[in-house]
Backbone bond lengths (Angstrom), bond angles and torsions (degrees), N, CA, C in turn:
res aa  C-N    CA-C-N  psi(-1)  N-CA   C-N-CA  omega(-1)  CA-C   N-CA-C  phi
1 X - - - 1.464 - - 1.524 109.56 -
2 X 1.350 111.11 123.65 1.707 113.24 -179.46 1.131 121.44 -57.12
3 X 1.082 146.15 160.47 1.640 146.61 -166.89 1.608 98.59 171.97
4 X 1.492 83.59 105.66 1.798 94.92 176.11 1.845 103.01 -150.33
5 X 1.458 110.56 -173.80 1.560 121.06 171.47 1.343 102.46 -120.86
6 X 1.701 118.51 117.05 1.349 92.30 139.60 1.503 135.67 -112.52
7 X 0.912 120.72 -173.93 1.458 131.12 -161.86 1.421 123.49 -117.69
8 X 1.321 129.52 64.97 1.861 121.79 -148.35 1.334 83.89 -104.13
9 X 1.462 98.56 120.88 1.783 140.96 172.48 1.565 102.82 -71.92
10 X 0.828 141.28 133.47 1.759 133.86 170.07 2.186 80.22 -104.74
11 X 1.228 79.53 140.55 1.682 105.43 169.05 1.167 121.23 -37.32
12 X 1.898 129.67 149.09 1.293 101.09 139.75 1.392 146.44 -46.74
13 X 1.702 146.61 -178.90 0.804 121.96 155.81 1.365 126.88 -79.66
14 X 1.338 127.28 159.67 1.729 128.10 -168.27 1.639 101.33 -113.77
15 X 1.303 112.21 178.30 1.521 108.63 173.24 1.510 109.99 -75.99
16 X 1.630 115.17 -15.30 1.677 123.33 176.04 1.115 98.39 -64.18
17 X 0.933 114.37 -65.57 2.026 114.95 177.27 1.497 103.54 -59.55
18 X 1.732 165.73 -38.52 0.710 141.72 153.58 1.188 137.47 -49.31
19 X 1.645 119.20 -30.22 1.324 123.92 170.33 1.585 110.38 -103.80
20 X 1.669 112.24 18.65 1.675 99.03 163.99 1.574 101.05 72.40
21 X 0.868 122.81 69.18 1.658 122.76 -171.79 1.748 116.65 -134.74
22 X 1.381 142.65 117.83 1.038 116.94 -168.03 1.623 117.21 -66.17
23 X 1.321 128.39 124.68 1.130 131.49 -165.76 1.062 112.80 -120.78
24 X 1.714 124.90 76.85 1.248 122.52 -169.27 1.784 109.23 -98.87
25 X 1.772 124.96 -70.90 1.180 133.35 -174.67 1.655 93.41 -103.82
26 X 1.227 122.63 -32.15 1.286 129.17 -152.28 2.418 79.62 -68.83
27 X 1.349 81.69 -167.45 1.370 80.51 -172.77 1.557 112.95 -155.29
28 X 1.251 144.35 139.16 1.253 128.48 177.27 2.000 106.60 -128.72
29 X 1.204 116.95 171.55 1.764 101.68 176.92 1.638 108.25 -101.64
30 X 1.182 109.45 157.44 1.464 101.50 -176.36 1.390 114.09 -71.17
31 X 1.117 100.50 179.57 1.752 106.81 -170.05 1.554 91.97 -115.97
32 X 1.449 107.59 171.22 1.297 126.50 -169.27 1.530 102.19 -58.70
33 X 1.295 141.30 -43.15 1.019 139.38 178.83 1.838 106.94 -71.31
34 X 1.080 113.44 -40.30 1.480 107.68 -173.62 1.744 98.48 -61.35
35 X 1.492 125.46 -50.38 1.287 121.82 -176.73 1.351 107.03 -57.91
36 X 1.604 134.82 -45.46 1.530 116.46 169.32 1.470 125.18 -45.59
37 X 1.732 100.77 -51.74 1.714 83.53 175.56 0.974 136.41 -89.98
38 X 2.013 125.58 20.90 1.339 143.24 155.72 1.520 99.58 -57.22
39 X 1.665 118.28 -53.97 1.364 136.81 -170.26 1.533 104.25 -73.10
40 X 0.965 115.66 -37.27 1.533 98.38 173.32 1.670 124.58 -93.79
41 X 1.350 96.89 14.52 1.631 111.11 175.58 1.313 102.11 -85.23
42 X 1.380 120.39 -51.46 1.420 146.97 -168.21 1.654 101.32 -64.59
43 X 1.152 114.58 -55.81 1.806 124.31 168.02 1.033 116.70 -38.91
44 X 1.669 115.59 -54.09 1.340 128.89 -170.01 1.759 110.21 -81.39
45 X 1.263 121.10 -20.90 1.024 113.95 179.49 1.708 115.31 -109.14
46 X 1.384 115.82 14.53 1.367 143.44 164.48 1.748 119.65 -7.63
47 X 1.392 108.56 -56.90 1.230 155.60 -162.30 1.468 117.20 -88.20
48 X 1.705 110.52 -19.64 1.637 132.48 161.39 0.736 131.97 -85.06
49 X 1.403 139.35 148.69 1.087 131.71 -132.76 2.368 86.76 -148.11
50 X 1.061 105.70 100.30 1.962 106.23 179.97 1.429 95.39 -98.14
51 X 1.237 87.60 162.13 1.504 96.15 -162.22 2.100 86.20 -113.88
52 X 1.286 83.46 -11.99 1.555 87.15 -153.31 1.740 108.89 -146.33
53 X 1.301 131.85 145.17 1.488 131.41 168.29 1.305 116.74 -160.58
54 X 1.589 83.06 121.48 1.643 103.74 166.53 1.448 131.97 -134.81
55 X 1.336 117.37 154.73 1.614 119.47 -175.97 1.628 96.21 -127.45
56 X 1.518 97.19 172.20 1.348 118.20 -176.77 1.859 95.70 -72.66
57 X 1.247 114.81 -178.26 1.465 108.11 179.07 1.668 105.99 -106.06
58 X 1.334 108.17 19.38 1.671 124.09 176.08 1.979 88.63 -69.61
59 X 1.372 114.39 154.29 1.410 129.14 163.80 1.349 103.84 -56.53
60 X 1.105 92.74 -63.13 1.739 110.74 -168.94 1.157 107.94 -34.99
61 X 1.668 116.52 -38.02 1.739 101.22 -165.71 1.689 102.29 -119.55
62 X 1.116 106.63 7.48 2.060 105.66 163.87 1.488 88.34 -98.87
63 X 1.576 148.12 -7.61 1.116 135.58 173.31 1.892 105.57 -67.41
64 X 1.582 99.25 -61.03 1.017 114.36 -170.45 1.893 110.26 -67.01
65 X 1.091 111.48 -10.34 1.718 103.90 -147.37 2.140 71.15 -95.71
66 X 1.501 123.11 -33.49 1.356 121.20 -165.20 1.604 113.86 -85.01
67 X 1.756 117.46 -13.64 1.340 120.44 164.73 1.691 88.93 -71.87
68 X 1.676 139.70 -87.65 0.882 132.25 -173.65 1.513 123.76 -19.72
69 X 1.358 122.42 -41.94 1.438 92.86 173.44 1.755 110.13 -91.06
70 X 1.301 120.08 -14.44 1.408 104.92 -170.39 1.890 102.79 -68.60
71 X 1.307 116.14 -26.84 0.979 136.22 -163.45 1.756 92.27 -70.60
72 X 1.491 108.72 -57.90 1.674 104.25 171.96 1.513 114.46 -77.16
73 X 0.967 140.25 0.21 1.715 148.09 169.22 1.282 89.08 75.50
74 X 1.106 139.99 96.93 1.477 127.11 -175.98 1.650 77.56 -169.55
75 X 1.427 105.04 128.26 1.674 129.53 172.42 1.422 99.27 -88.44
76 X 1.079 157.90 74.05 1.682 131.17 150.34 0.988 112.16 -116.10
77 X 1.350 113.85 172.46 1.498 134.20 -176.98 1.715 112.49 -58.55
78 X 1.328 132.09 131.57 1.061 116.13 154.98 1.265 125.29 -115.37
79 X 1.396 104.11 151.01 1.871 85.03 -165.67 1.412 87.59 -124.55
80 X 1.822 117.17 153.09 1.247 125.67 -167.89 1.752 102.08 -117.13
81 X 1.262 110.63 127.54 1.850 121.55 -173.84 1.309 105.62 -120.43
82 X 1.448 122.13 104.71 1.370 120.24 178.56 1.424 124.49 -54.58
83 X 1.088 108.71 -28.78 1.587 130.47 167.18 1.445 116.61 -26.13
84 X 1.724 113.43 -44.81 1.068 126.74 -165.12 1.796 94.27 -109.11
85 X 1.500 125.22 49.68 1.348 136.60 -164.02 2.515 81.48 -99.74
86 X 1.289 91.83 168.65 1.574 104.33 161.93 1.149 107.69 -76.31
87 X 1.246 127.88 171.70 1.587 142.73 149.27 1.114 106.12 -22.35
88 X 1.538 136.14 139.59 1.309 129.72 139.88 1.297 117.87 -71.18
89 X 1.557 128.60 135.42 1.137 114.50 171.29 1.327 120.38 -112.32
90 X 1.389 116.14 38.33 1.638 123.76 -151.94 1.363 140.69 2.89
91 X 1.509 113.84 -71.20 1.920 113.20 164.99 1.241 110.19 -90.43
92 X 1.406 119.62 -18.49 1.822 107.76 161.14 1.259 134.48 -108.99
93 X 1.648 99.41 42.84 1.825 102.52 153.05 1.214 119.99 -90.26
94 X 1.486 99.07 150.70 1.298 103.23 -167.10 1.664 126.86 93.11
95 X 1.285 111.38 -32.93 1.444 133.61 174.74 1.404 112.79 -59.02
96 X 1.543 122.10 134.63 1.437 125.47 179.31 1.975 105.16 -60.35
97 X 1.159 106.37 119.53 1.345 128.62 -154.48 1.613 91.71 -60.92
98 X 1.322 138.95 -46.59 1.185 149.11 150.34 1.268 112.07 -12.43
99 X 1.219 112.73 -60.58 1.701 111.56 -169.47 1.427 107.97 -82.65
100 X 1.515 114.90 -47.67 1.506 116.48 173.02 1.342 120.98 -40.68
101 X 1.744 125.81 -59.84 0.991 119.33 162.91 1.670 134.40 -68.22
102 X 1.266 115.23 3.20 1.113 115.88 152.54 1.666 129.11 -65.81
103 X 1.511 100.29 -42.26 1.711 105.54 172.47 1.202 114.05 -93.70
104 X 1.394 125.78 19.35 1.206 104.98 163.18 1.457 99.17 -128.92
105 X 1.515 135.71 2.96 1.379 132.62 118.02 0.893 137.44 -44.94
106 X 1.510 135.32 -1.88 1.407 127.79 -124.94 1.774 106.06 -89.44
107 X 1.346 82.07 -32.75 1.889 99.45 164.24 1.558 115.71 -26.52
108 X 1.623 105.76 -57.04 1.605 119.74 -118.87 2.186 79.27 -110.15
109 X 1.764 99.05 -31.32 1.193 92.02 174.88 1.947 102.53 98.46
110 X 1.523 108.29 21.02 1.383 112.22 -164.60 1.559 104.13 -110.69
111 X 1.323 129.11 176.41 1.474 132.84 172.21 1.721 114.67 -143.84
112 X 1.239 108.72 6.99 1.381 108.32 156.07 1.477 117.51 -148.86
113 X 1.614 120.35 -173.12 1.591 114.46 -170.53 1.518 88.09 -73.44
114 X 1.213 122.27 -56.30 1.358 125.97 -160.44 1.269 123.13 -34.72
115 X 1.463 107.00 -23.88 1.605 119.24 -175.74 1.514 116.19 -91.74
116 X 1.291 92.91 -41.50 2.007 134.10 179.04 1.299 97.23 -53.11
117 X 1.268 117.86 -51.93 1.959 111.87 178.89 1.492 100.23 -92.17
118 X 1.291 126.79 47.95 1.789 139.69 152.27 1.477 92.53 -86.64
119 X 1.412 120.66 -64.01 1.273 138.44 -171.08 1.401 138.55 -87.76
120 X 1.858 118.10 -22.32 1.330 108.88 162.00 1.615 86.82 -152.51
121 X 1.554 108.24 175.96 1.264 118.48 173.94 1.439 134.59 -68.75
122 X 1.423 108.21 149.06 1.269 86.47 177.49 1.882 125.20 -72.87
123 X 1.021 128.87 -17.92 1.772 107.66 143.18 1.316 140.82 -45.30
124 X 1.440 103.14 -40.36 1.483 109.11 148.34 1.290 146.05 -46.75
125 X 1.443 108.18 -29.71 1.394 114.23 174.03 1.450 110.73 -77.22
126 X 1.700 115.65 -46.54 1.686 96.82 166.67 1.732 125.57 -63.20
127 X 1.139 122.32 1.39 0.926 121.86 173.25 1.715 110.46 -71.27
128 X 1.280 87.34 -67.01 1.695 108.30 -179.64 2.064 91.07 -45.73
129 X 1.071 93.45 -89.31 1.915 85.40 -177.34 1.600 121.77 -22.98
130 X 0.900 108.30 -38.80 1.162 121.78 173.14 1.813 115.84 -45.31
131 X 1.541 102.01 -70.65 0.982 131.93 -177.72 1.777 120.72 -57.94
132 X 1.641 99.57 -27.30 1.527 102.44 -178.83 1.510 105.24 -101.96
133 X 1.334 120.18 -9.56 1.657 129.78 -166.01 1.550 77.69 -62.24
134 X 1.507 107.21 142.87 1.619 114.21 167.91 1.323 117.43 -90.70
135 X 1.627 118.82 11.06 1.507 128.61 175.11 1.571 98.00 -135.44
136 X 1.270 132.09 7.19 1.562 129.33 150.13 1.719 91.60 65.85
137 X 0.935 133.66 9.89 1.525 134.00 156.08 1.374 133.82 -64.90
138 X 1.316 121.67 -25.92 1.419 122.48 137.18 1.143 128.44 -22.75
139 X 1.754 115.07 120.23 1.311 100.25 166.49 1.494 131.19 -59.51
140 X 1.735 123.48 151.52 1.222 104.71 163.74 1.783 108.63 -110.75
141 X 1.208 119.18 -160.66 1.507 115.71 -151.33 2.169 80.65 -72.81
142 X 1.408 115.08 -64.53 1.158 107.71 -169.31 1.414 128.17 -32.47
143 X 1.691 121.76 -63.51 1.261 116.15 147.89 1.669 134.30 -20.62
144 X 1.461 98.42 -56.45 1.567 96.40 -174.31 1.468 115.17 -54.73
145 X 1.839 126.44 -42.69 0.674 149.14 -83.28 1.852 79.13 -144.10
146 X 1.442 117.42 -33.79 1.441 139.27 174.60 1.371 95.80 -59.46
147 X 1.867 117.72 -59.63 1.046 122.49 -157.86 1.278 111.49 -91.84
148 X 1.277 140.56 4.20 1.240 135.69 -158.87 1.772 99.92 -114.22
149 X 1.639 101.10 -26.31 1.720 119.66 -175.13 1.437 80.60 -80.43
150 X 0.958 160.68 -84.16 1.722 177.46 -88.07 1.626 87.78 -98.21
151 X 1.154 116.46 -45.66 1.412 131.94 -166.13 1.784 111.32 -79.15
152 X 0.961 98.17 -62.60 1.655 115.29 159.62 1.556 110.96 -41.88
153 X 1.443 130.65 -76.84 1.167 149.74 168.62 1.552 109.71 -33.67
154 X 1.640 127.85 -34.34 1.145 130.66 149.82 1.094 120.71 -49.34
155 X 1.409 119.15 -62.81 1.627 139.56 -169.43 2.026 90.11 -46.68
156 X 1.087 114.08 -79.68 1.283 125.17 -175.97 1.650 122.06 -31.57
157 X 1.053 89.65 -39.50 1.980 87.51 -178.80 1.393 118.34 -81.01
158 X 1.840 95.25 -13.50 1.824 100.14 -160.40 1.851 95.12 -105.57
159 X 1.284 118.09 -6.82 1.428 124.03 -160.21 1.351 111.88 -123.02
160 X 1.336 142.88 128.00 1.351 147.09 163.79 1.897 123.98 -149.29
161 X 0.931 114.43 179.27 1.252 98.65 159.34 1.991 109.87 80.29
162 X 1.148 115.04 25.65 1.494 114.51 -169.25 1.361 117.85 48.37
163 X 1.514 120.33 33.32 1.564 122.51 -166.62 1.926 99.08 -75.55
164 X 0.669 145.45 159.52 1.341 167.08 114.64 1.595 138.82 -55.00
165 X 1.557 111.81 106.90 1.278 116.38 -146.47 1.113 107.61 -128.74
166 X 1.696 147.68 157.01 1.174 146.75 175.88 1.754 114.19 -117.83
167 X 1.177 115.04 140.01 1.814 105.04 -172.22 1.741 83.53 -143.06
168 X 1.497 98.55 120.57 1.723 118.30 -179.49 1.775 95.46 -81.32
169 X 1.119 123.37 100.79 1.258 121.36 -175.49 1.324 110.01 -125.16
170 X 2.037 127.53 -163.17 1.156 136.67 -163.95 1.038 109.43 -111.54
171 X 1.742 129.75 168.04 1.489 137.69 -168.94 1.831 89.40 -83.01
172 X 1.413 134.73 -67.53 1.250 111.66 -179.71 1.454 132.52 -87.46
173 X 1.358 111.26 -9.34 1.747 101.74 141.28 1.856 114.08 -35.48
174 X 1.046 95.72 -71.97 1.384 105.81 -152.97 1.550 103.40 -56.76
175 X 1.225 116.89 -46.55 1.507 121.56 167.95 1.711 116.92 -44.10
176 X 1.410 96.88 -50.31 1.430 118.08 165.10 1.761 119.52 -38.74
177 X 1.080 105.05 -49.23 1.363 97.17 -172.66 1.740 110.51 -106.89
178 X 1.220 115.08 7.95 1.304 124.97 161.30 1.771 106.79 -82.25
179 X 0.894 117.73 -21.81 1.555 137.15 -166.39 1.351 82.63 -75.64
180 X 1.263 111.13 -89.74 1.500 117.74 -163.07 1.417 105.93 -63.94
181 X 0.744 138.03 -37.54 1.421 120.44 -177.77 2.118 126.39 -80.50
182 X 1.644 91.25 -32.14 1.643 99.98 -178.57 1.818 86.26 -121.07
183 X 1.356 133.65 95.11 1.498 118.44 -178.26 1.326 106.23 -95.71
184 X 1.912 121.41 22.22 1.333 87.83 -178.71 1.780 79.69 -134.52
185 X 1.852 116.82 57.60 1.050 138.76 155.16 1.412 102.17 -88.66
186 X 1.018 120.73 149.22 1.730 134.41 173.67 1.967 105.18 -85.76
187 X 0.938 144.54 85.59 1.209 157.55 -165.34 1.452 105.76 -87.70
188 X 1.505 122.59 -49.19 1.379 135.30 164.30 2.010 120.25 -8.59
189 X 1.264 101.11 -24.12 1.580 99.81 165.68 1.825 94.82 -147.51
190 X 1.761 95.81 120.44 1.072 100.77 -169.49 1.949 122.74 -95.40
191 X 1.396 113.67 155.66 0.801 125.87 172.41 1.910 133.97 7.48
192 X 1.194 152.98 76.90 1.323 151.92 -134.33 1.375 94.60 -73.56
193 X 1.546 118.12 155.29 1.732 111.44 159.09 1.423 126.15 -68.75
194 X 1.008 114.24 138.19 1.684 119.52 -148.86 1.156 150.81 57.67
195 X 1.358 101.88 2.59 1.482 135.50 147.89 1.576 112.45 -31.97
196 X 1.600 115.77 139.68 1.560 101.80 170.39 1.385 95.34 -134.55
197 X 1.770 113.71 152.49 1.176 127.34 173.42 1.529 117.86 -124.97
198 X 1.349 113.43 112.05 1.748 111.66 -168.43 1.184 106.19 -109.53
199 X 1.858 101.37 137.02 1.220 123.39 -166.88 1.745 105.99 -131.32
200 X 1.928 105.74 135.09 1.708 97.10 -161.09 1.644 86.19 -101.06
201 X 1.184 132.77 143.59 1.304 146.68 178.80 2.007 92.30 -99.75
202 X 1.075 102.73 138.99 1.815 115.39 167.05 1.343 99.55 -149.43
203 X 1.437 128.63 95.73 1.584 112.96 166.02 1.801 98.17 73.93
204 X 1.052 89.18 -152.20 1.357 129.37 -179.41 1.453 109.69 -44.32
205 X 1.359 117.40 -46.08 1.738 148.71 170.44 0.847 113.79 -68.05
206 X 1.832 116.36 122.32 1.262 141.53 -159.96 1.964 83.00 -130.40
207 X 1.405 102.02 117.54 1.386 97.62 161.50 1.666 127.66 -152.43
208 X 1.384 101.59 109.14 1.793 111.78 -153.21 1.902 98.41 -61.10
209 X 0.973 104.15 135.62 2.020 119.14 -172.66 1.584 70.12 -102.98
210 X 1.157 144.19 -110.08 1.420 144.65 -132.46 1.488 118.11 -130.70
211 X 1.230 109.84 134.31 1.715 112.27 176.82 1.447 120.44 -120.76
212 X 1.423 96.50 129.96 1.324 126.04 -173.11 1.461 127.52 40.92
213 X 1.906 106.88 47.51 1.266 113.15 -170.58 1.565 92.03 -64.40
214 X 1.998 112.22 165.79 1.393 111.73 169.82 1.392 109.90 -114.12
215 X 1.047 145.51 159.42 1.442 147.57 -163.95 1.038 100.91 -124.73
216 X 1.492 140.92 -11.49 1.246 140.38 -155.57 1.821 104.61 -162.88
217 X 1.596 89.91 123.54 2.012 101.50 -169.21 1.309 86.11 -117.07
218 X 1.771 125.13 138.16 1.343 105.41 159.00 1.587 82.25 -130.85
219 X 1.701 104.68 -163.59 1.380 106.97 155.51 1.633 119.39 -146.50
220 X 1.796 84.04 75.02 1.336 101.04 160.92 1.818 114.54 -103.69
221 X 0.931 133.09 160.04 1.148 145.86 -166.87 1.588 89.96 -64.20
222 X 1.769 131.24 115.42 1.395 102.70 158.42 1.954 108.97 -122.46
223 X 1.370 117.82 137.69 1.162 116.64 168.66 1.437 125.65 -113.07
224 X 1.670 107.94 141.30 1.556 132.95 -171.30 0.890 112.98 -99.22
């Protein structure tokens, strides 16, 4: 029976996340501030010892997952699992995040997720996106939910032994699977960039130890 830690890194920040942009498959590069707090993730976790590292196959997070280790001097392999990709948001990537979540609030009368999970879940909301995308290419929760187990189910065959592992992942992934797994976590403000959230795998048992602690405070301006 597998028994390991992992460790899901939320990204630096990108200029998508600075200019509020939906940033699901689409992709943007980090900005000077997102590469500091990749580097000061890596600083702060200096002193650790991974047995293992992986990122989503987004830029953004083999960018960030390769400041973190140069930052810890640590040579290993990283291997990239799409599995552990963001939401797709199909016809609204890329889209000023403002407006997107306005029409797919449009019900509730809201303009961001933050407000949007006042009123339904967050599985629900890929549903709803789903449902209004005018090419239905959006993920919905089931899909995601294919690929995210696919991802897990990896983790498990390759991991045992109390090993300790790192996965460079997304702000609502990561929220995402704190959801489902701990649902009576407050998810409603999600995950910071470079933020980490550790989760103990036993078997079958998925059980989140901490969400979205940050390792790294600066005071540069950062936007979500």
């Amino acid at each position: 029976m597998a028994q390991f830690s992992i460790y899901f890194v939320r990204h630096g920040q990108t200029f998508f996340n600075l200019y509020n942009r939906m940033q699901g498959w689409s992709d943007s590069p980090l900005t000077a501030y997102g590469r500091e707090i990749a580097t000061g993730v890596g600083q702060a976790l200096k002193g650790d010892h991974f047995d293992a590292y992986y990122a989503s196959d987004s830029k953004r997070a083999i960018d960030t997952a390769h400041l973190i280790q140069a930052a810890q001097g640590v040579d290993q392999p990283l291997t990239s699992l799409m599995n552990f990709r963001e939401v797709f948001y199909g016809y609204f990537e890329g889209e000023d995040s403002s407006r997107a979540w306005s029409l797919v609030g449009h019900e509730f009368g809201v303009a961001s997720l933050h407000e949007l999970l006042d009123h339904v879940s967050l599985p629900e909301t890929r549903d709803i996106m789903r449902a209004i995308d005018p090419w239905h290419e959006a993920e919905d929760d089931q899909l995601y939910w294919e690929r995210l187990n696919q991802g897990f189910n990896y983790l498990k065959a390759h991991h045992d032994h109390h090993e300790k592992i790192m996965v460079v992942s997304h702000g609502t992934t990561i929220r995402s699977i704190v959801n489902h797994f701990a649902p009576e976590i407050d998810i409603t403000v999600g995950p910071k960039n470079g933020s980490v959230t550790r989760v103990e795998v036993d078997g079958d048992q998925i059980k989140v130890v901490d969400y979205a602690h940050e390792l790294v405070t600066t005071t540069a301006n950062q936007h979500l």
